[in-house]
C-alpha positions as YAML, in Angstrom:
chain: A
units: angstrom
residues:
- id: 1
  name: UNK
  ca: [0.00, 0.00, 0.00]
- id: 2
  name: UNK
  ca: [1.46, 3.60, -1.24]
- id: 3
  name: UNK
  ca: [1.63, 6.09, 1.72]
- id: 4
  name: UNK
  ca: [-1.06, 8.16, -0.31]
- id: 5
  name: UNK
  ca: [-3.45, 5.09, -0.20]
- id: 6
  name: UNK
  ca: [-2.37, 4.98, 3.66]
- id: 7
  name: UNK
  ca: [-2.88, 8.65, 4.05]
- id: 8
  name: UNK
  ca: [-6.35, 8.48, 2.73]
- id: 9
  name: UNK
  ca: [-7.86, 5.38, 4.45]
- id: 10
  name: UNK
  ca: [-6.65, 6.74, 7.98]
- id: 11
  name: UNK
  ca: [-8.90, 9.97, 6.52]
- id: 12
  name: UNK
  ca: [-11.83, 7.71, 5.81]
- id: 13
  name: UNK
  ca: [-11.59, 6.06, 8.88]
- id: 14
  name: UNK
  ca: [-11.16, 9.35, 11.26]
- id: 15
  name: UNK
  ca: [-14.52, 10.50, 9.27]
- id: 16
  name: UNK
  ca: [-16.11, 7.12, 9.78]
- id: 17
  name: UNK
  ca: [-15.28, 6.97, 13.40]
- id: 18
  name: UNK
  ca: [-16.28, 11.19, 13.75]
- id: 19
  name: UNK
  ca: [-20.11, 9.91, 12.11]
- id: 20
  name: UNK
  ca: [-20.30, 7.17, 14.12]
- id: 21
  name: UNK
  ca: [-19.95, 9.43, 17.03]
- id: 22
  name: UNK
  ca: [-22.27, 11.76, 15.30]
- id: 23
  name: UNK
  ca: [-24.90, 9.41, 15.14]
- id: 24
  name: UNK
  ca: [-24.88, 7.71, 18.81]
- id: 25
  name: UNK
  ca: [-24.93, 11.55, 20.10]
- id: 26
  name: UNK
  ca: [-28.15, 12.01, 17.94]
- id: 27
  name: UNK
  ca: [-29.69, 8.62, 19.12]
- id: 28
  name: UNK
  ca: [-28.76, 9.97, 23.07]
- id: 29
  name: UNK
  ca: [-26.35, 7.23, 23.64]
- id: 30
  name: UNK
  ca: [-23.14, 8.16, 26.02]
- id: 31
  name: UNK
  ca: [-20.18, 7.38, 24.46]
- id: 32
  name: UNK
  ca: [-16.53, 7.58, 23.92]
- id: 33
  name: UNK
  ca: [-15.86, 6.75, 20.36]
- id: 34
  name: UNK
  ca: [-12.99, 8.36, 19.52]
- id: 35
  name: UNK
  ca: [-9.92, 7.54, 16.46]
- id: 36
  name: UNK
  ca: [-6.01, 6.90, 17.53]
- id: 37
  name: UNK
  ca: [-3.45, 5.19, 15.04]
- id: 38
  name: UNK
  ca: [-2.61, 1.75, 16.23]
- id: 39
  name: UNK
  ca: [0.30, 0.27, 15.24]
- id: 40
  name: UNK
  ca: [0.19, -1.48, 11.66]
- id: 41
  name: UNK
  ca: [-0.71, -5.00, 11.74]
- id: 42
  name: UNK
  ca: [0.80, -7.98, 10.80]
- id: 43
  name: UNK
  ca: [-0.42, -9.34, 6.84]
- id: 44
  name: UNK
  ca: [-2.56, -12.25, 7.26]
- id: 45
  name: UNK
  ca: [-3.28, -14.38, 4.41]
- id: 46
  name: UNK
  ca: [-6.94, -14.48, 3.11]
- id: 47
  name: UNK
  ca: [-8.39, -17.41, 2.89]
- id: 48
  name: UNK
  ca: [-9.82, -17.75, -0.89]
- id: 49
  name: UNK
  ca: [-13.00, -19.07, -0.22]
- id: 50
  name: UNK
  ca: [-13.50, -16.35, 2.68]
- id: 51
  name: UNK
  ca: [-15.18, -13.21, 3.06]
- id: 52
  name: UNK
  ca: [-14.94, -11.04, -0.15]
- id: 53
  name: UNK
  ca: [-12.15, -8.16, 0.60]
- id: 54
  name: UNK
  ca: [-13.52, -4.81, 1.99]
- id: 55
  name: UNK
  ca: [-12.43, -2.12, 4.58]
- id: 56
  name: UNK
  ca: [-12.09, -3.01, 8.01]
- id: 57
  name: UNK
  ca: [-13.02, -0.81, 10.40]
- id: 58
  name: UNK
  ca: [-12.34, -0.95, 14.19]
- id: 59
  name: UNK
  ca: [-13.46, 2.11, 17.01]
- id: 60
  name: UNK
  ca: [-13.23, 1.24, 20.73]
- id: 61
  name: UNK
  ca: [-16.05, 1.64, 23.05]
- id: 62
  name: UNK
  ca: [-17.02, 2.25, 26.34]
- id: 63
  name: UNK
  ca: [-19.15, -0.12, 28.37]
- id: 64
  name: UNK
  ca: [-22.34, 2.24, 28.19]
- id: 65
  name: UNK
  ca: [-22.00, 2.62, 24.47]
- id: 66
  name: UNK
  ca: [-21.23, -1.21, 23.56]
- id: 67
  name: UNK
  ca: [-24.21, -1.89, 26.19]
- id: 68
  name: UNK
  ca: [-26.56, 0.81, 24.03]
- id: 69
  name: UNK
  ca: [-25.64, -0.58, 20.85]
- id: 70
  name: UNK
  ca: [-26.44, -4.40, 21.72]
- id: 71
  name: UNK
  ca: [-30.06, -3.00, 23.20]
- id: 72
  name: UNK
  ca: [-30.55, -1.30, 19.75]
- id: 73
  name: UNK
  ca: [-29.98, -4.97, 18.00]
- id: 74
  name: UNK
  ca: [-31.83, -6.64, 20.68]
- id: 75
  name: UNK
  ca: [-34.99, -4.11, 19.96]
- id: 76
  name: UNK
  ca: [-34.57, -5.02, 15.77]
- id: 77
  name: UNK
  ca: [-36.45, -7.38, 14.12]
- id: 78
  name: UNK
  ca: [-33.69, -8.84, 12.42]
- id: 79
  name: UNK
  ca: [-31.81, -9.47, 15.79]
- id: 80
  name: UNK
  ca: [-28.48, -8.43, 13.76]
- id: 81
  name: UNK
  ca: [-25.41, -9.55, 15.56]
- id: 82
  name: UNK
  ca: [-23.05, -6.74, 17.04]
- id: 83
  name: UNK
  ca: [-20.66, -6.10, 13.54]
- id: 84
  name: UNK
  ca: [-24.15, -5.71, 11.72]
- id: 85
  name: UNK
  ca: [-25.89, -3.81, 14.06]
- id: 86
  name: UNK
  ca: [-23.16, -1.12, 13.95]
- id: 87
  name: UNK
  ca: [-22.92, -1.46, 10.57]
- id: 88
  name: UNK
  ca: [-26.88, -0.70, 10.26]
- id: 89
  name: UNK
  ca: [-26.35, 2.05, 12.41]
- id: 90
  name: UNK
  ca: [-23.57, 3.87, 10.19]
- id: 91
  name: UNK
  ca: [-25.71, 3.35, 6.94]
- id: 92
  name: UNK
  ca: [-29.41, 4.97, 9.20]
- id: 93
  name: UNK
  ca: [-26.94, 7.83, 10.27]
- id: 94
  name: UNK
  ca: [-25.40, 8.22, 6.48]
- id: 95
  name: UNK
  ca: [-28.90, 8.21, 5.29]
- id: 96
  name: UNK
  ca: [-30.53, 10.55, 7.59]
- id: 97
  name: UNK
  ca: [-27.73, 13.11, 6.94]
- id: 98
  name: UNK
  ca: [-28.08, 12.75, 3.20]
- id: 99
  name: UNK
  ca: [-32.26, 13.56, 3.79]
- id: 100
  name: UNK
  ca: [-31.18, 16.39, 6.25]
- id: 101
  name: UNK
  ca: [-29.23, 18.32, 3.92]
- id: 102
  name: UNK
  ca: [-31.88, 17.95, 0.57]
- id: 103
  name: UNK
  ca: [-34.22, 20.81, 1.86]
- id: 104
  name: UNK
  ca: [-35.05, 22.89, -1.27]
- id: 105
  name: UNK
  ca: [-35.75, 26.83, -1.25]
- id: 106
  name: UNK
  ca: [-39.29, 25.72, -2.72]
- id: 107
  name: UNK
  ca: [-39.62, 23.79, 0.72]
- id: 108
  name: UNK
  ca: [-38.49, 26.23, 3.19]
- id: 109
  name: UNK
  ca: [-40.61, 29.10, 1.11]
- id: 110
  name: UNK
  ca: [-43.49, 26.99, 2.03]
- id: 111
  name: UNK
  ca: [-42.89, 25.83, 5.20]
- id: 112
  name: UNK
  ca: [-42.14, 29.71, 6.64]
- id: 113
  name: UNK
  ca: [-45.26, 30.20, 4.09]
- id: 114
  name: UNK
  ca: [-47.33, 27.81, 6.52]
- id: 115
  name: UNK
  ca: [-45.84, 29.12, 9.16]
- id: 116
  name: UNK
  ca: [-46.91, 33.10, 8.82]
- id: 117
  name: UNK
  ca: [-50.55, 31.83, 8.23]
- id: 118
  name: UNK
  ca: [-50.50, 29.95, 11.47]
- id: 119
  name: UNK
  ca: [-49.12, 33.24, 13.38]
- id: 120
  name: UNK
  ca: [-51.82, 34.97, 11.25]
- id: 121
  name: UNK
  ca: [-54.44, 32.80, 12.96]
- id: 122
  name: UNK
  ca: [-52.96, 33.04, 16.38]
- id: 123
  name: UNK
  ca: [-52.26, 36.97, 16.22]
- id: 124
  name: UNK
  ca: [-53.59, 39.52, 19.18]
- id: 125
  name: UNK
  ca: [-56.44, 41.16, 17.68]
- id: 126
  name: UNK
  ca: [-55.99, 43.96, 19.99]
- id: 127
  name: UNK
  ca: [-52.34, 44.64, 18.46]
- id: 128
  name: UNK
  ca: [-52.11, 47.37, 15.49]
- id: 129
  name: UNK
  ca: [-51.25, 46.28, 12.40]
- id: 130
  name: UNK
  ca: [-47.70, 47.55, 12.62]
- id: 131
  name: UNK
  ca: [-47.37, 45.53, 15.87]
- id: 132
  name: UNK
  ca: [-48.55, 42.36, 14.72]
- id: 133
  name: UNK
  ca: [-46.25, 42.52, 11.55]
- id: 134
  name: UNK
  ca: [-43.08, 43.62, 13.98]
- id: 135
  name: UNK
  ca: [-43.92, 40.52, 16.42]
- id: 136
  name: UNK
  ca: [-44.80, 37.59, 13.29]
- id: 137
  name: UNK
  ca: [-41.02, 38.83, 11.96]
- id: 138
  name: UNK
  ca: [-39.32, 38.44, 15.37]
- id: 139
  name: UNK
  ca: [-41.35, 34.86, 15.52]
- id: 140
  name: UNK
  ca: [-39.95, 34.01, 11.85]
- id: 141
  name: UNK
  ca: [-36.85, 34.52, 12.12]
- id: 142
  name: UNK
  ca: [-36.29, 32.47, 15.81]
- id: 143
  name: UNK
  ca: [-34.41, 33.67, 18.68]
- id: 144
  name: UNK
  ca: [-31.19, 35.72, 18.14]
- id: 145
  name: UNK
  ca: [-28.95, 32.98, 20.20]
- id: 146
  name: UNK
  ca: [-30.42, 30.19, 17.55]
- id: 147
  name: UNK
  ca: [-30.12, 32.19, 14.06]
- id: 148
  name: UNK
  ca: [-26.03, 31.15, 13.76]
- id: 149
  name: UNK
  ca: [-26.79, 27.33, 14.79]
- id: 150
  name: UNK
  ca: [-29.60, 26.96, 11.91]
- id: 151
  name: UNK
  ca: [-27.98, 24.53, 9.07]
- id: 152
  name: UNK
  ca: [-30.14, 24.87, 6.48]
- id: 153
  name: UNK
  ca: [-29.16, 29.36, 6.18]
- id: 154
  name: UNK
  ca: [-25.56, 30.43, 5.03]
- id: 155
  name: UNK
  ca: [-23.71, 32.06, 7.20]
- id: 156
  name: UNK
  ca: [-23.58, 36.15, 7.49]
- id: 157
  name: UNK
  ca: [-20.68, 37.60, 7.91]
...
């Protein structure tokens, strides 16, 4: 293997390790995933009839999060063993950030769009006009403290 090759699976595997993380934050399970560069293994001779060649990939885990894991296979229907359980989890968390980050401009339009009707609904008749309009923006736009954590806006600088 070329030290480029090298260079880029340790890459793959920091980012695989970093979603994995990712996703057992998102699914509230403690944990302490984390990547360190072990020292290179010995070559081990495949056996021809094995498993076809692919990637390993290796993470250590806590108790909790090995313990959190196994209760998420246990709760499947497929009762997948540990390897495919965390396997299944990678691919639900790949997916899921794939969906998160396909929201169109047509879809937010309509959503905020939904959104000022419902505030139109629920406004204080007794407001003025000007006051209603100054307290549906403030709604729209969220909370000052929030506006820089929203993903789906660019940044302003």
């Amino acid at each position: 293997m070329h030290h480029g090759d090298l260079t880029r699976c340790r890459r793959l595997l920091k980012s695989q390790v970093a979603l994995l993380a990712a996703i057992l934050d998102s699914i509230g399970v403690r944990h302490n995933v984390s990547y360190k560069i072990m020292k290179k293994a010995k070559a081990v001779k495949q056996k021809a009839n094995g498993r076809p060649s692919s990637s390993l990939m290796g993470f250590r885990a806590d108790p909790m999060t090995l313990a959190a894991i196994a209760k998420w296979a246990r709760n499947q229907p497929d009762k997948p063993t540990l390897s495919q359980a965390i396997r299944q989890l990678v691919e639900l968390g790949l997916s899921v950030m794939a969906r998160s980050k396909q929201t169109s401009r047509a879809r937010a339009s309509e959503a905020n769009a939904m959104a000022a009707d419902q505030l139109d609904r629920l406004a204080d008749p007794s407001a003025t006009a000007e006051e209603q309009a100054t307290r549906k923006g403030r709604l729209l736009r969220g909370p000052e403290e929030f506006r820089e954590l929203r993903v789906d806006r660019p940044k302003r600088t």
